[in-house]
C-alpha positions in Angstrom: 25.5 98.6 -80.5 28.6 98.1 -82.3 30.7 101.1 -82.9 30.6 103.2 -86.7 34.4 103.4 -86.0 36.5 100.0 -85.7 40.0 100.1 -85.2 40.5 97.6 -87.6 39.3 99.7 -90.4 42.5 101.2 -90.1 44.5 99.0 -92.1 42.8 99.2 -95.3 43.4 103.4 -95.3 45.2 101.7 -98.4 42.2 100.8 -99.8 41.8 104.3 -101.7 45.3 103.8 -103.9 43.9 100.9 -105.9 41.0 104.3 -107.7 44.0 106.3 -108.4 47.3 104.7 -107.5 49.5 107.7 -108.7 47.1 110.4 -106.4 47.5 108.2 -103.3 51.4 108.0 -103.8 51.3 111.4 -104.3 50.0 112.0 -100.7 52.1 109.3 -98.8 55.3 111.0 -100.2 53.7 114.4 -98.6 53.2 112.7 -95.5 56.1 111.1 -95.2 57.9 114.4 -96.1 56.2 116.8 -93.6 56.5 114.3 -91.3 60.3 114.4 -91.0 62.6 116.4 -89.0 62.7 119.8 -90.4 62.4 122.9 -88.5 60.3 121.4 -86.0 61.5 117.6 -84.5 59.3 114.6 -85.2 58.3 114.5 -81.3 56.8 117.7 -81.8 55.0 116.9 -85.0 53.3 113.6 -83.3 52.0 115.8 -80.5 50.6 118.3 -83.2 49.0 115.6 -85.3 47.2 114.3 -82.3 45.7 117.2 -81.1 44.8 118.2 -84.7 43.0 114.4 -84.8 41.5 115.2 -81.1 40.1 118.9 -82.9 38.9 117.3 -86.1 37.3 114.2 -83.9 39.2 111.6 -86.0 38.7 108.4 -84.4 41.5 106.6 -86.6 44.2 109.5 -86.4 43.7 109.4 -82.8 44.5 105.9 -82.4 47.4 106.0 -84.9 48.8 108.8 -83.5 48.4 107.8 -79.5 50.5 104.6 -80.8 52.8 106.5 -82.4 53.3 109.4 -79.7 53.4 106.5 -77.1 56.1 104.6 -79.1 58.5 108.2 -79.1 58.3 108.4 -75.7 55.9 111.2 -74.9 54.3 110.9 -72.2 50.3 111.1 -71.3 50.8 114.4 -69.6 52.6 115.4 -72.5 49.7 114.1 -75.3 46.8 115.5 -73.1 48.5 118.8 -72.3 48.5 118.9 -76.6 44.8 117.7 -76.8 43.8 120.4 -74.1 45.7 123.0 -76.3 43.4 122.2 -79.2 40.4 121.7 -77.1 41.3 125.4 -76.0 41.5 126.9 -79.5 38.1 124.9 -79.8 36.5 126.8 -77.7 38.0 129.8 -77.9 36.8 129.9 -81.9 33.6 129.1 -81.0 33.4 131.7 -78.6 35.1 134.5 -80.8 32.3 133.6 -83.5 29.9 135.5 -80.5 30.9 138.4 -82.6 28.5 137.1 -85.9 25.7 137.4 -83.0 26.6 141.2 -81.8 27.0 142.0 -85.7 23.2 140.7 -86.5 22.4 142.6 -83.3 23.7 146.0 -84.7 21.8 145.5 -87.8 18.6 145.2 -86.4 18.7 148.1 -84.1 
């Protein structure tokens, strides 16, 4: 069975401009903009963008930002010790949310 996500599909992200031109210039200028060195270096926004694409599970931010960590330089241990950082925070929300469970508990007592 053919995958729901092909990596082709990347190239027409685009594709959206052509409903609302202005809207999707809007957003590539705020890309491009947080994107840059600022207060933190654009190594370190790669790495932060690919674990947020690993946490989010999107397929087409993973592959566009493993290229474009890859193409800085950063290493694999580097990119997975930033996916297991947000695979961490994963868990560790959906184990904090064990608190919604000890509320509903106390309510029924």
């Amino acid at each position: 069975m053919p995958s729901y996500y092909m990596s082709e599909d990347l190239a027409r992200f685009g594709a959206i401009a052509k409903t609302n031109p202005k809207l999707f210039d809007l957003f590539l200028n705020w890309y491009s903009t947080t994107m840059q060195k600022g207060a933190l270096d654009e190594k370190t926004k790669k790495l932060i963008a690919l674990a947020v694409a690993f946490a989010i599970q999107e397929p087409y931010c993973i592959d566009s930002y493993s290229t474009a960590c890859m193409s800085s330089g950063i290493s694999p241990e580097e990119m997975a010790e930033a996916v297991n950082v947000a695979a961490v925070i994963r868990g560790g929300g959906t184990i904090a949310h064990w608190v919604q469970s000890c509320n509903t508990f106390a309510r029924n007592d």
